[in-house]
C-alpha positions as CSV (number, residue, x, y, z in Angstrom):
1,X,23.2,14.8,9.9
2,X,24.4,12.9,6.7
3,X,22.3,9.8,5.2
4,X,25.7,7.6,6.4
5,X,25.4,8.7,9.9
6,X,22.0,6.7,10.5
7,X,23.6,3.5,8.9
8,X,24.4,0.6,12.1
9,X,27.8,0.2,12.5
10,X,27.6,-3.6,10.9
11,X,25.2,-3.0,8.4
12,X,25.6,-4.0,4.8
13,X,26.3,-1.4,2.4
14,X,22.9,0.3,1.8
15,X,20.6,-0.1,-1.5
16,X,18.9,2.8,-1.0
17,X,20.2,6.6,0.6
18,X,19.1,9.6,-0.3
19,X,19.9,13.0,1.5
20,X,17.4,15.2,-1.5
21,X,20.1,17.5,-2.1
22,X,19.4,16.0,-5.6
23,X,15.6,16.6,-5.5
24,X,12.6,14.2,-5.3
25,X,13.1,12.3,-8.7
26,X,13.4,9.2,-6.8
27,X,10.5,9.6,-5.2
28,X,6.7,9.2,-6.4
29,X,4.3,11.2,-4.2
30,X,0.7,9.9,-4.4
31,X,-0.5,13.5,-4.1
32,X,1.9,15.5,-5.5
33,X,0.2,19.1,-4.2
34,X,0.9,18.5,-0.4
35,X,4.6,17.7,-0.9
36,X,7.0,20.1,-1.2
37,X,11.5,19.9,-1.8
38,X,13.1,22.7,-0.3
39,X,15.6,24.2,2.6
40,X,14.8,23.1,6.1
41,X,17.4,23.7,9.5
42,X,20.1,24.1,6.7
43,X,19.1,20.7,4.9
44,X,17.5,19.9,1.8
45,X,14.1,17.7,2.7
46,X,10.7,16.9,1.9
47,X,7.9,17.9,3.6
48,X,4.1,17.8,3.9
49,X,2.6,21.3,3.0
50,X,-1.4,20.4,3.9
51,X,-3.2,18.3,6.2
52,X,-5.8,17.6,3.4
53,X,-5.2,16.2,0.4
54,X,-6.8,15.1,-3.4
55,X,-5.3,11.6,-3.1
56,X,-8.5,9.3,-2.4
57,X,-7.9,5.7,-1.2
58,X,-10.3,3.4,-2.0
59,X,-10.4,2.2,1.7
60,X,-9.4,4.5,4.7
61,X,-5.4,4.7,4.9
62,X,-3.4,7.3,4.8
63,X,-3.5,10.4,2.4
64,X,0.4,11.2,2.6
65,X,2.2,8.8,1.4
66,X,5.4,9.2,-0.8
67,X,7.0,6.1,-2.3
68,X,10.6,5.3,-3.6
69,X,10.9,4.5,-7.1
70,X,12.3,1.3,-8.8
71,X,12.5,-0.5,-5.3
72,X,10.6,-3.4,-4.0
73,X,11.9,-5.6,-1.2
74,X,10.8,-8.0,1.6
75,X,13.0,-7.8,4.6
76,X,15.0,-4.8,4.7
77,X,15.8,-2.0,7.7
78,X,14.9,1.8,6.6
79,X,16.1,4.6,8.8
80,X,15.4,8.4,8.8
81,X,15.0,11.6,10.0
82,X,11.6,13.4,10.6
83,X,10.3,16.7,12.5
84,X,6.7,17.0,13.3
85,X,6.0,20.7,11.9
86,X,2.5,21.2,13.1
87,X,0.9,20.1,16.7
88,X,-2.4,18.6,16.2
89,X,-2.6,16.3,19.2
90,X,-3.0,13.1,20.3
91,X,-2.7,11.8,16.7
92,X,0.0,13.6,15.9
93,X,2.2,11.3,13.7
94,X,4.4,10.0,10.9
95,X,3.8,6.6,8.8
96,X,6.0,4.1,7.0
97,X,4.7,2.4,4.3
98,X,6.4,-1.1,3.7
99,X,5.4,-4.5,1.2
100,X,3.3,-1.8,-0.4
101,X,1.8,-3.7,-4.0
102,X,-1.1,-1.2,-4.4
103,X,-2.7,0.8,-2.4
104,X,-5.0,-1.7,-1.0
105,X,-2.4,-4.0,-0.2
106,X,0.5,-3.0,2.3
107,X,1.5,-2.2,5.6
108,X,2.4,0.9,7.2
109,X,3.2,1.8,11.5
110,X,1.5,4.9,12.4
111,X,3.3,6.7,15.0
112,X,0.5,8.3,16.7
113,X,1.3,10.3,20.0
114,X,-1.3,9.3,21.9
115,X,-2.1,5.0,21.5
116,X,-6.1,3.7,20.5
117,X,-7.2,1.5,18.1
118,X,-6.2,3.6,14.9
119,X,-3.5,5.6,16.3
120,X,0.2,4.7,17.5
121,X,-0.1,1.3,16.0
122,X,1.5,-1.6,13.3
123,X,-1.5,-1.6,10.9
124,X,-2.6,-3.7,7.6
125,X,-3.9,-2.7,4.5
126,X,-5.9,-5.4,2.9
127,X,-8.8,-4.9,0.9
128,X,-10.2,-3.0,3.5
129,X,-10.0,-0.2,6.1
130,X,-6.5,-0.5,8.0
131,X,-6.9,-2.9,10.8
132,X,-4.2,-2.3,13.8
133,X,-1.8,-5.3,14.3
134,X,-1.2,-4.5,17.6
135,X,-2.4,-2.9,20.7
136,X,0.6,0.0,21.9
137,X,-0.3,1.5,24.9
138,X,3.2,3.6,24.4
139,X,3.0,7.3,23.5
140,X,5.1,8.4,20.5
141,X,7.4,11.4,21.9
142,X,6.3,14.3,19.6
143,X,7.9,17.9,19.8
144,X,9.1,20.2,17.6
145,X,12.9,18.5,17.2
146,X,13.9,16.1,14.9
147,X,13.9,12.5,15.8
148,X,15.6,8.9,14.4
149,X,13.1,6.3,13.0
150,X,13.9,2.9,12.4
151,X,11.6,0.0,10.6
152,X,13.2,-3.2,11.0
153,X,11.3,-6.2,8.8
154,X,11.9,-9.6,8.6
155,X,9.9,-11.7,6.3
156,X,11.0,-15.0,7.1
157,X,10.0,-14.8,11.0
158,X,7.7,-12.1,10.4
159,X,9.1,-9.9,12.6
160,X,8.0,-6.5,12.2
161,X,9.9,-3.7,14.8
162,X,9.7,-0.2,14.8
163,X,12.2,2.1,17.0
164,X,12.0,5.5,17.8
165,X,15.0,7.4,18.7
166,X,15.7,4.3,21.3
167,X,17.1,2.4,18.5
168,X,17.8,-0.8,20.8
169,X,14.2,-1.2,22.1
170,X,11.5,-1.2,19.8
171,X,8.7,1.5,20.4
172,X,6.5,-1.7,19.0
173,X,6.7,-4.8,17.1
174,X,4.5,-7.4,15.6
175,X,4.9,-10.9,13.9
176,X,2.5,-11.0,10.5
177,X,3.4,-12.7,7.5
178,X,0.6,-11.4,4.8
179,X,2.8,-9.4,2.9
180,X,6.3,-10.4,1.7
181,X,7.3,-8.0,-0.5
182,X,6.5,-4.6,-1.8
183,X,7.5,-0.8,-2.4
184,X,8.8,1.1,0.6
185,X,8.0,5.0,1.9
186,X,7.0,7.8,4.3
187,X,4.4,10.2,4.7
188,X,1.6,10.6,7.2
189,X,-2.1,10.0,7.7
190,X,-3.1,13.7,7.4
191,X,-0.4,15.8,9.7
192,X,2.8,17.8,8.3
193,X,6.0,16.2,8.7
194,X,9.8,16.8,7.0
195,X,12.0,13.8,6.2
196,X,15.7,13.5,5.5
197,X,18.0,11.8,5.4
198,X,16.6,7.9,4.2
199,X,18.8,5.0,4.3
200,X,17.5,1.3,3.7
201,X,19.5,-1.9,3.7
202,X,18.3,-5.4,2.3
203,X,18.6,-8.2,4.8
């Protein structure tokens, strides 16, 4: 699937798309060691090689976390492509990383397959251990197929949706106003996970 084919059919032309047939130079990995560029289902992706990793937050977040470069926004819609590579269970997951200023400042969803407190849910960065926004009780669908994620934020209502294949009904959504503006990326909390095919649009 092309980067253009996850783009809504009214949406403004994107200011961010990248397919990584070109490589990860756009990209800054906070541990580059567990990433990886390379050939995956006949597509050029990144992936998550290993579930640990040297990258050490100063409060507990997640160790995977790549970040595009030269791009900071406040409402904006990201969509992608991502395969869960390794079964580990209920917390099997992916996260997106959004109003990111430093890394004890930003939020991020954690798709978790199986919903508690610190699994499957918004969550909030801020000067101390995440903190879930909200309290899904909705399993994340994991298998071994790729799957369409959308992040929808809004900063002026607050409005922060996150869809997952259904991309009509948000898998969850939260209204939190802390952060209005920041990097943007993907990554995981300590599973495997390859992405393609990343496509954001400013609102």
């Amino acid at each position: 699937m092309a980067a253009a084919d996850l783009r809504p059919a009214s949406a403004e032309k994107p200011v961010f798309a990248d397919d990584f047939e070109n490589g990860t130079d756009r990209w800054e990995m906070l541990d580059p060691a567990t990433w990886k560029h390379g050939l995956r289902d006949g597509s050029n992706v990144i992936e998550i090689t290993d579930r640990k990793s040297e990258y050490a937050p100063p409060v507990r977040s997640p160790l995977h976390v790549a970040l595009i470069k030269g791009l900071e926004l406040g409402s904006f819609e990201i969509q992608f492509r991502v395969k869960s590579t390794k079964d580990t269970g209920n917390h099997r997951d992916c996260c997106v990383f959004f109003n990111y200023t430093d890394d004890q400042h930003f939020y991020y969803v954690h798709l978790g397959a199986v919903p508690d407190p610190h699994s499957g849910q918004i969550m909030i960065v801020n000067e101390a251990p995440r903190l879930a926004l909200t309290k899904n009780e909705t399993k994340t669908p994991w298998d071994d197929q790729w799957h369409n994620v959308k992040l929808v934020r809004d900063v002026e209502s607050g409005l922060i949706a996150i869809y997952f294949d259904d991309m009509e009904t948000p898998h969850m959504k939260v209204v939190d106003k802390t952060f209005t503006k920041g990097r943007i990326g993907i990554g995981s909390f300590d599973d495997l996970n390859a992405f393609d095919d990343v496509v954001i649009t400013a609102k």
